[in-house]
C-alpha positions as CSV (number, residue, x, y, z in Angstrom):
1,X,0.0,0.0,0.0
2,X,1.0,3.5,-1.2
3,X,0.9,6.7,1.1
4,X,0.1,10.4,-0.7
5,X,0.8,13.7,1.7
6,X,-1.3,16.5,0.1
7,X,-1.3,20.0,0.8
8,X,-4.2,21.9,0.5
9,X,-5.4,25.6,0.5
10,X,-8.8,26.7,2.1
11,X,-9.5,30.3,0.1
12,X,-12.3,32.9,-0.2
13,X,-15.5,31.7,0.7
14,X,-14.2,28.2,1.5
15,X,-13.1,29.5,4.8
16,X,-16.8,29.1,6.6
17,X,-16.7,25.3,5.8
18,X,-16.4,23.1,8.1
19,X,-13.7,20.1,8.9
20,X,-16.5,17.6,8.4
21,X,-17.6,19.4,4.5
22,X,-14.5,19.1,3.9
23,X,-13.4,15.4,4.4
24,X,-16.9,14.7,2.3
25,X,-15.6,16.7,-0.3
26,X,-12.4,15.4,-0.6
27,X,-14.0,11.7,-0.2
28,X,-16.8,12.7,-3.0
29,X,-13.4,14.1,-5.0
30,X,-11.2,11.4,-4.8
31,X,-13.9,8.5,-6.5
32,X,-14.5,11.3,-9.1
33,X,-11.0,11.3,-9.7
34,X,-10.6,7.6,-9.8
35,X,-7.9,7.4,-6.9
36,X,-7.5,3.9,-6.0
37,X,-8.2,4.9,-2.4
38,X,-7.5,2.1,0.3
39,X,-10.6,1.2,3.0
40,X,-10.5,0.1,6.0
41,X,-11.9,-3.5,6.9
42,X,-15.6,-4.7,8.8
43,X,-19.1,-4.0,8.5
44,X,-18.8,-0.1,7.0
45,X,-15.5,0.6,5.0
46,X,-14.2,4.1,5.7
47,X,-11.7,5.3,3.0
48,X,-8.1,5.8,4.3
49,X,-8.1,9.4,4.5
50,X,-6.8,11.0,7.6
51,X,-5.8,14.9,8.0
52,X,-3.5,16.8,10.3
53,X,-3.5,20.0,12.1
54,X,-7.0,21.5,10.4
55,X,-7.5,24.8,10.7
56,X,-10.7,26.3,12.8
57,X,-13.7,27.1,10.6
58,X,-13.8,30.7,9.6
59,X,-10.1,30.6,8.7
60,X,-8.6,30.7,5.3
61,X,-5.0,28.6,5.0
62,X,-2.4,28.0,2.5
63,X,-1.1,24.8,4.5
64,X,-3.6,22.5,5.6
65,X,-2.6,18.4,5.2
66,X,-3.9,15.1,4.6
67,X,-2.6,11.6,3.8
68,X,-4.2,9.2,1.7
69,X,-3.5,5.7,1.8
70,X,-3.8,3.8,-2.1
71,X,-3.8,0.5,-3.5
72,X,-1.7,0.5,-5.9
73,X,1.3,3.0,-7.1
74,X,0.4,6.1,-8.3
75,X,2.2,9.3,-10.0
76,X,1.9,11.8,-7.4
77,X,2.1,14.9,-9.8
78,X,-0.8,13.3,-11.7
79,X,-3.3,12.2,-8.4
80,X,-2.6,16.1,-7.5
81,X,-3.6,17.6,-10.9
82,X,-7.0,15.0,-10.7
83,X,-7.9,15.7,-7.4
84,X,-7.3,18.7,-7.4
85,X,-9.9,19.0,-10.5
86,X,-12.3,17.3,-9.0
87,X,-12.3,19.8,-5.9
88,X,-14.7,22.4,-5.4
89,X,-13.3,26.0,-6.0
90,X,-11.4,27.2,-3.1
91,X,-9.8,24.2,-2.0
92,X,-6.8,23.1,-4.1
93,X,-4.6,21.0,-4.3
94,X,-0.8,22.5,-4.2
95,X,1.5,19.4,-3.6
96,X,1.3,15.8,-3.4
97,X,4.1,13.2,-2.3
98,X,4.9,10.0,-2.0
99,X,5.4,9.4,2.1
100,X,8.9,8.2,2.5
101,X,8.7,7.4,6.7
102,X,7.6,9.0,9.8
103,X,4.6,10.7,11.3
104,X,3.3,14.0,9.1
105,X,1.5,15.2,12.6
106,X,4.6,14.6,14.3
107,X,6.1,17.5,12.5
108,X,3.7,20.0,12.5
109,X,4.7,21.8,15.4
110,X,4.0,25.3,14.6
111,X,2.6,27.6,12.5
112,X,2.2,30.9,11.1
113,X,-0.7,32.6,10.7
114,X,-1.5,36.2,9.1
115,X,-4.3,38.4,11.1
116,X,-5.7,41.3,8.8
117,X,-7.7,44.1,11.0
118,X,-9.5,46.4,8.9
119,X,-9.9,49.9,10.4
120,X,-7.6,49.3,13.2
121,X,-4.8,51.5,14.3
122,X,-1.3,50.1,13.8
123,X,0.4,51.7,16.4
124,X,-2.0,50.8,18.9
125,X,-1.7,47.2,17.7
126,X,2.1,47.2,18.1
127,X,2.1,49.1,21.1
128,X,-0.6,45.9,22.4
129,X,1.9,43.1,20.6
130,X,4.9,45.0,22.7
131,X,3.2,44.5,26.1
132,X,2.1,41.5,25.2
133,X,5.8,40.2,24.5
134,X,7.2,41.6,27.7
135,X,4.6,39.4,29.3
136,X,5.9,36.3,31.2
137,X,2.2,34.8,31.0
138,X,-1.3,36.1,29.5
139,X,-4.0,33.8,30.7
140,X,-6.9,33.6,28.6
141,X,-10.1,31.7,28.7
142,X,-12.2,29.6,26.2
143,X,-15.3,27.9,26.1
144,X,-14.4,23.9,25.4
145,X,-16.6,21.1,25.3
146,X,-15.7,20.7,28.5
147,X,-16.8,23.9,29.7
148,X,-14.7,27.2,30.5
149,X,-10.9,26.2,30.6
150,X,-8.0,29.6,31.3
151,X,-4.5,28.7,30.0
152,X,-1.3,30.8,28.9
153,X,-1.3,32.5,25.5
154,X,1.6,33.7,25.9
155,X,3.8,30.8,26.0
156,X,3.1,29.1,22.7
157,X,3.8,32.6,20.9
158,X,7.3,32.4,19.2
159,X,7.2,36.0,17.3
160,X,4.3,38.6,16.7
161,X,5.1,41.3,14.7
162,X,2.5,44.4,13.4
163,X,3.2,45.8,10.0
164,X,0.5,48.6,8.2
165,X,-1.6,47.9,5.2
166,X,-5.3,49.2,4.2
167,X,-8.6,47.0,4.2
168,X,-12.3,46.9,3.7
169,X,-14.6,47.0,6.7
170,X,-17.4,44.6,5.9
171,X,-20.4,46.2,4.3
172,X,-18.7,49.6,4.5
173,X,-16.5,49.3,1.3
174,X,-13.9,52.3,1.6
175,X,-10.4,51.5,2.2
176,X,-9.0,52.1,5.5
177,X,-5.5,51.7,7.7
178,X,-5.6,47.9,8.4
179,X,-3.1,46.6,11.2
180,X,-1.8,43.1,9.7
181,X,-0.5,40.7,12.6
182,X,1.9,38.2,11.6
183,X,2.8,35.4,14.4
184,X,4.1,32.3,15.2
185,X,2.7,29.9,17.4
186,X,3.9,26.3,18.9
187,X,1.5,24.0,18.9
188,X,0.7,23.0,22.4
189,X,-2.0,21.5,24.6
190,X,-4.3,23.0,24.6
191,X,-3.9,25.1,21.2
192,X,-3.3,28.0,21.2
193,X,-5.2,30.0,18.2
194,X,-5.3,33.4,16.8
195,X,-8.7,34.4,18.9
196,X,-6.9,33.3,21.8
197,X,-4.0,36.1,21.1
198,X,-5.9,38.9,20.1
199,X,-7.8,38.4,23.6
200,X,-4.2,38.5,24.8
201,X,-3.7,41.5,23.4
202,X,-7.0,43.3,24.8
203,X,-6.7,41.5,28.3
204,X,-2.9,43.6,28.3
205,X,-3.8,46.7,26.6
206,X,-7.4,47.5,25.7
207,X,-6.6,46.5,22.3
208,X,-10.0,45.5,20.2
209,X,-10.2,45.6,16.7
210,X,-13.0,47.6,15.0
211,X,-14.1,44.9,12.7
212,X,-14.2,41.1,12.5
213,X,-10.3,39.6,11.7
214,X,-9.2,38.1,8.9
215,X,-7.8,34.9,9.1
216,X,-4.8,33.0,7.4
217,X,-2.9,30.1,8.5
218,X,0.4,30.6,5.9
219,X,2.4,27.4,7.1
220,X,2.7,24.7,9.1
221,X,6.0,22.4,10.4
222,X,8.6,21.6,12.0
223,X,10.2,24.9,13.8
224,X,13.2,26.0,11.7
225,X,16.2,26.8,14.5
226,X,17.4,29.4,11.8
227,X,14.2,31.2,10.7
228,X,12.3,30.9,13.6
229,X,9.5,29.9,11.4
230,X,7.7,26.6,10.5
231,X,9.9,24.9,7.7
232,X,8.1,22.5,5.1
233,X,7.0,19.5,6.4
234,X,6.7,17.6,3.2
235,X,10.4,17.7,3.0
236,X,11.7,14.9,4.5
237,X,9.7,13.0,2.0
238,X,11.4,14.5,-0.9
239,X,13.7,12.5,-2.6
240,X,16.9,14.6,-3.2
241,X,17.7,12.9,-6.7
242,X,14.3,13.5,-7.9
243,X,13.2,9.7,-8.1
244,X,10.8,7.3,-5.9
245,X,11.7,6.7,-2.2
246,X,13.6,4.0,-1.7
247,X,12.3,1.0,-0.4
248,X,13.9,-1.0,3.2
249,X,16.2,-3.5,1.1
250,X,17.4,-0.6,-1.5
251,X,18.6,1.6,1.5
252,X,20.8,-0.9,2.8
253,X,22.1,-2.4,-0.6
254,X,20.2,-5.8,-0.7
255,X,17.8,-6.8,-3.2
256,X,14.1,-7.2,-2.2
């Protein structure tokens, strides 16, 4: 049995849908693109689809991941051009590979996500990220399943940095100074999301953003010691010659 890693994009209006829509779409997808998908065994057969680190719905991402388990060997250039055909628009398909070893959730250990704030001021939003910084913890709480639960925002925050742009305010339509947040956060129990550090930033300084935030995951990985940044974590998959991986026996020189 084969293993496919795909990345995925969730844009424009495909941000409202949810983790569940999704999976069906990609399920509905991959028979319309004839994948020879593997299922799982007993009374109801599941296709062998399984995803990692999904972003919260509401939020558009240019690094969301799934791994899809085949029965037989397949070009992954050509499964990502079909499924990515078959998808709905808004969701596509950027890269596919062939998964050489290893856990892909394992190494999604961070990421970065862009926060656009229409209408906001951008000094006050750097003068909240400042104090925020010089912060040894910011406690924030969130409703769970479980009920209210208050944990450190702070401490999964890595860099958070305020640059200026201009925006739209929802049903407005003039341009106005937009404060674009750009972060990034360790993934820890429990996660730590954007919401969570823009209540940070009002719990430390009265920051609240005139309008509704604007959302983007931009990558997800392993933490990169020299950019501070998630690195790719397709990567280790890649084969540096450009072939197949190899298999058990060819890595040690034997025949199979």
């Amino acid at each position: 049995m084969q293993r496919l890693r795909v990345r995925y994009a969730k844009r424009g209006r495909m941000r409202f849908t949810s983790h569940r829509d999704i999976s069906r779409a990609v399920e509905r997808a991959v028979r319309r693109a004839g994948i020879p998908v593997a299922y799982s065994a007993g009374f109801t057969p599941h296709p062998k689809i399984s995803y990692a680190g999904a972003a919260p719905t509401g939020v558009a991402s240019e690094a969301e991941y799934l791994e899809i388990n085949v029965t037989r060997r397949c070009d992954p250039q050509r499964v990502r051009e079909d499924l990515d055909a078959s998808l709905p628009a808004g969701i596509d398909v950027l890269d596919v590979v062939e998964a050489r070893e290893g856990n892909l959730a394992d190494r999604l250990e961070a990421s970065e996500w862009e926060i656009r704030l229409p209408g906001a001021d951008p000094a006050a939003a750097r003068e909240a990220a400042e104090r925020f910084l010089a912060a040894d913890r910011v406690e924030v709480e969130r409703l769970t399943k479980k009920g209210p639960r208050r944990f450190d925002a702070r401490g999964a925050v890595r860099t958070l940095t305020v640059a200026e742009g201009t925006g739209e305010i929802a049903g407005q339509g003039d341009a106005r100074p937009c404060a674009i947040l750009r972060m990034v956060v360790r993934h820890l129990v429990p996660a730590v999301r954007p919401d969570d550090v823009l209540t940070g930033l009002r719990l430390v300084a009265g920051f609240a953003p005139p309008s509704p935030p604007e959302v983007t995951r931009l990558a997800q990985g392993p933490l990169d010691a020299v950019t501070g940044g998630p690195a790719d974590p397709l990567d280790p998959d890649r084969d540096p010659r450009g072939g197949e991986p190899e298999t058990a026996g060819q890595r040690v020189g034997g025949d199979l």
